[in-house]
N, C-alpha and C positions, 0 to 999 in steps of 0.2 A: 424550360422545364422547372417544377418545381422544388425539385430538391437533385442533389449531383448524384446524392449514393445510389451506386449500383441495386436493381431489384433484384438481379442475379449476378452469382460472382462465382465461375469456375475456375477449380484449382487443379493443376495434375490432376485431370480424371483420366480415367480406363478403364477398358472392359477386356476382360479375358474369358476366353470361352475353351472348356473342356476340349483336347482330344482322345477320344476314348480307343483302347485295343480295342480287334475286333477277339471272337471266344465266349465259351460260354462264360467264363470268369471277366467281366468288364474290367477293367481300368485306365485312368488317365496317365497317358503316356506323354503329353505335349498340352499345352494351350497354342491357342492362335488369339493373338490381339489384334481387335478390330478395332479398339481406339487406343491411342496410347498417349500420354500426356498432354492434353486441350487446357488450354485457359484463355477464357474471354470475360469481359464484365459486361452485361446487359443493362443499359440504364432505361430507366420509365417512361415510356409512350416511344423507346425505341423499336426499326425493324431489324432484326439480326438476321440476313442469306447465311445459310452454310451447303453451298456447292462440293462437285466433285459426282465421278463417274461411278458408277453401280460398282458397287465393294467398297468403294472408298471411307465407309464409316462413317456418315454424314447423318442415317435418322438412326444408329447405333448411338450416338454422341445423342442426340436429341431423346431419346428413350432413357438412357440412363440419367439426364436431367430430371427428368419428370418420376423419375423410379418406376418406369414400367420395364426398366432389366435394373438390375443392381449393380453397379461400380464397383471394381475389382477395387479401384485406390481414388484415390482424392476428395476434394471436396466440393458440395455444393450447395452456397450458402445463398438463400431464400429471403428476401425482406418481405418476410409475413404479416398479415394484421396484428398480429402478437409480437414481430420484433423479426431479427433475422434468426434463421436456424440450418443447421445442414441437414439437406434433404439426405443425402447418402448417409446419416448415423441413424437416423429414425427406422421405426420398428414399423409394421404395417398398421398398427393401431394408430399409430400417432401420426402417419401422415394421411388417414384419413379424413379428419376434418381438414386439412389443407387440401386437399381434391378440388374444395369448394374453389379456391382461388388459384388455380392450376387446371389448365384442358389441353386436351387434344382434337385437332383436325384432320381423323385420317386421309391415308391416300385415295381409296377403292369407295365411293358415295354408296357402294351399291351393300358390299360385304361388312361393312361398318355399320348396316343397321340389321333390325331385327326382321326376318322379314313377317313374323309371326305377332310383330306391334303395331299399331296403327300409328299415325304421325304424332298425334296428341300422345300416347301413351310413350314412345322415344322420348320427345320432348322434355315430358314431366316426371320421367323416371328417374334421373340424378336428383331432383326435388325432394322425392320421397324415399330416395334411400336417405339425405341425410337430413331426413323430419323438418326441410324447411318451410314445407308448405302442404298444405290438402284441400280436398272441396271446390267448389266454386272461384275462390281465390286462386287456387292452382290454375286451371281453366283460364284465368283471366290474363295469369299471368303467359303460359304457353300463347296464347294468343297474342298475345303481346308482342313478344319476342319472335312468330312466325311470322308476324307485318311485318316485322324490323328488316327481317332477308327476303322479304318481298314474296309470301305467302300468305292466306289467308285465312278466315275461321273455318271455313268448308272444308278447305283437307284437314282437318283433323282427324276423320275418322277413314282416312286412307292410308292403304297399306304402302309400303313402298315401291311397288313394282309397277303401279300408278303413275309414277313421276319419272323423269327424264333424269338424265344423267344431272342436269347443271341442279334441279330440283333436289335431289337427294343430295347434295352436295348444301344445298342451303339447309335445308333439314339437320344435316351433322352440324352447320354452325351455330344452328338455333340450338341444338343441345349443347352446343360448350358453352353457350351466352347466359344460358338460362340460368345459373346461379353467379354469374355476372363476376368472373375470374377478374386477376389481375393478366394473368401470363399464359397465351396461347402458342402451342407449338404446332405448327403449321405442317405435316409431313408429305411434302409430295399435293399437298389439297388441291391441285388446279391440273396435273399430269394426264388426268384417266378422262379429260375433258375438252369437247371441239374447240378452236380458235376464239370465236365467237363470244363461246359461256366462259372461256377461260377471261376475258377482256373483262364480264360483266361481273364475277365473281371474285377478282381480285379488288375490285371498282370498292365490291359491295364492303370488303374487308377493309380496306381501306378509312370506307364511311363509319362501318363499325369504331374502329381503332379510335376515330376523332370523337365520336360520340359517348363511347363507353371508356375512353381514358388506357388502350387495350396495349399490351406491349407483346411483340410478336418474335417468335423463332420462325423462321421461314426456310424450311428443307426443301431443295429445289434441284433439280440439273439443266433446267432452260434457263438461263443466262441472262435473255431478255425480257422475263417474267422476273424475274432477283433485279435487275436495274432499272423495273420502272417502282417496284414497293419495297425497296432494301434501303437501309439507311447505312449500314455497315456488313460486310459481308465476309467469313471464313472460306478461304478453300483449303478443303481437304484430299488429300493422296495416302491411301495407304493408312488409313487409321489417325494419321496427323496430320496437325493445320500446316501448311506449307507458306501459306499468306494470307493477313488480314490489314484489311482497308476498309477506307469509306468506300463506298460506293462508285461515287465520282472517280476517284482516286485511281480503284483498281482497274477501272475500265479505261481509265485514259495514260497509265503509268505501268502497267501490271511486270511487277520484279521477278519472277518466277517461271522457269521456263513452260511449269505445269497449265499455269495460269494463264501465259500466253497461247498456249495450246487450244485451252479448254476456251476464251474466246475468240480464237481464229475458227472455230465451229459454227460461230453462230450464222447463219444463212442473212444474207441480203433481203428484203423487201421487193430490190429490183431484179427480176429477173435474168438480163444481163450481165451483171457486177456475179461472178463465176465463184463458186466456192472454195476457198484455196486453205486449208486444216494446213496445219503445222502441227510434224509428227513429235512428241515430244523423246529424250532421250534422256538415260541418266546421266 
């Protein structure tokens, strides 16, 4: 790689979230913390898994990176084209032009797009909110980038409901690519998807990543979709990381009784070879 510094570098972050009375007078009576002191460093053209079971606080942590919820505490320091900066001190003015180098991949191919824009118009509509392009050049460019995940100029003027699951799912890549970020987070993007499209669609990210220089968060709970594109992986229980390894490492070492639970799940190839979970305990 070319340089060691971290592109991202989480400190004590956390999220808390309101409990409110019920009444007609509202107020907050409790928080619950969904994430609670995380720190990882992500370094450039890395893939980061952060597993763990539904509640575990896994695209909580991932949203509050990106600022799409706000951080109760800590920090999150960004090596931007301008230099590093913490995401969680910025105001919404100011990390708008950082959007450009900052995307998302949602989970849902279908509820993440509009269904009232046609493919060309998703595409090229992060372009023209931040005035980086218009005209014929736009055009060329959205095409561009619809070859890249393996579409074409034709659907441009197709709605979403046109295309297949695996299809809108490249559709939302071709919109995070298309002002050609540094750091995508990946949330769940392969889950709502057959075996099959999931194989070709990880492939495609994959090729992306080498080609555009792409450094990934990758939110996931299938285990064997996180150990074939994961370079380094968090597991999360409970709002906190409980273990972090490489890859290799945690699949073949995992210290953690959570960890050893969550891949005693993974199902066999062979039908035969019996599922045997291992319930975990505190």
């Amino acid at each position: 790689m070319p340089t060691t510094k971290p592109i991202l570098s989480v400190k004590r972050l956390s999220k808390r979230f309101p409990i409110y009375s019920d009444g007609v007078v509202r107020r907050v009576v409790d928080n619950f913390t969904a994430v609670n002191d995380v720190n990882f460093d992500l370094m450039p053209g890395e893939t980061l898994g952060i597993v763990g079971e539904s509640g575990s606080g896994k695209t909580t942590c991932a949203r509050c990176v990106l600022r799409a919820l706000e951080p109760s505490e800590g920090e999150v320091i960004f090596q931007s084209r301008n230099g590093p900066l913490d995401l969680a001190q910025l105001s919404e003015k100011q990390l708008k032009p950082l959007r450009q180098e900052m995307q998302m991949i949602f989970q849902d191919p279908f509820s993440s797009l509009n269904p009232r824009m046609t493919v060309g118009e998703t595409v090229a509509e992060p372009m023209l909110i931040h005035k980086l392009s218009k005209g014929a050049a736009l055009k060329e460019q959205v095409v561009s980038i619809l070859e890249k995940v393996g579409l074409a100029a034709e659907h441009l003027n197709r709605y979403p409901h046109a295309f297949s699951g695996g299809q809108r799912q490249r559709i939302g890549i071709a919109r995070a690519l298309i002002m050609k970020p540094s750091l995508i987070v990946a949330d769940e993007s392969v889950s709502a998807l057959d075996v099959s499209v999931q194989a070709q669609v990880i492939n495609l990210l994959q090729d992306l990543q080498e080609e555009f220089q792409l450094t990934y968060i990758f939110v996931a709970h299938d285990l064997s979709v996180v150990k074939h594109i994961c370079d380094r992986v968090l597991v999360m229980r409970k709002g906190e990381v409980v273990e972090s390894k490489t890859t290799s490492e945690l699949f073949s070492n995992p210290e953690h009784g959570y960890t050893r639970s969550l891949l005693s799940a993974i199902p066999s190839p062979d039908p035969d070879i019996p599922l045997q979970p291992i319930a975990y305990k505190e």
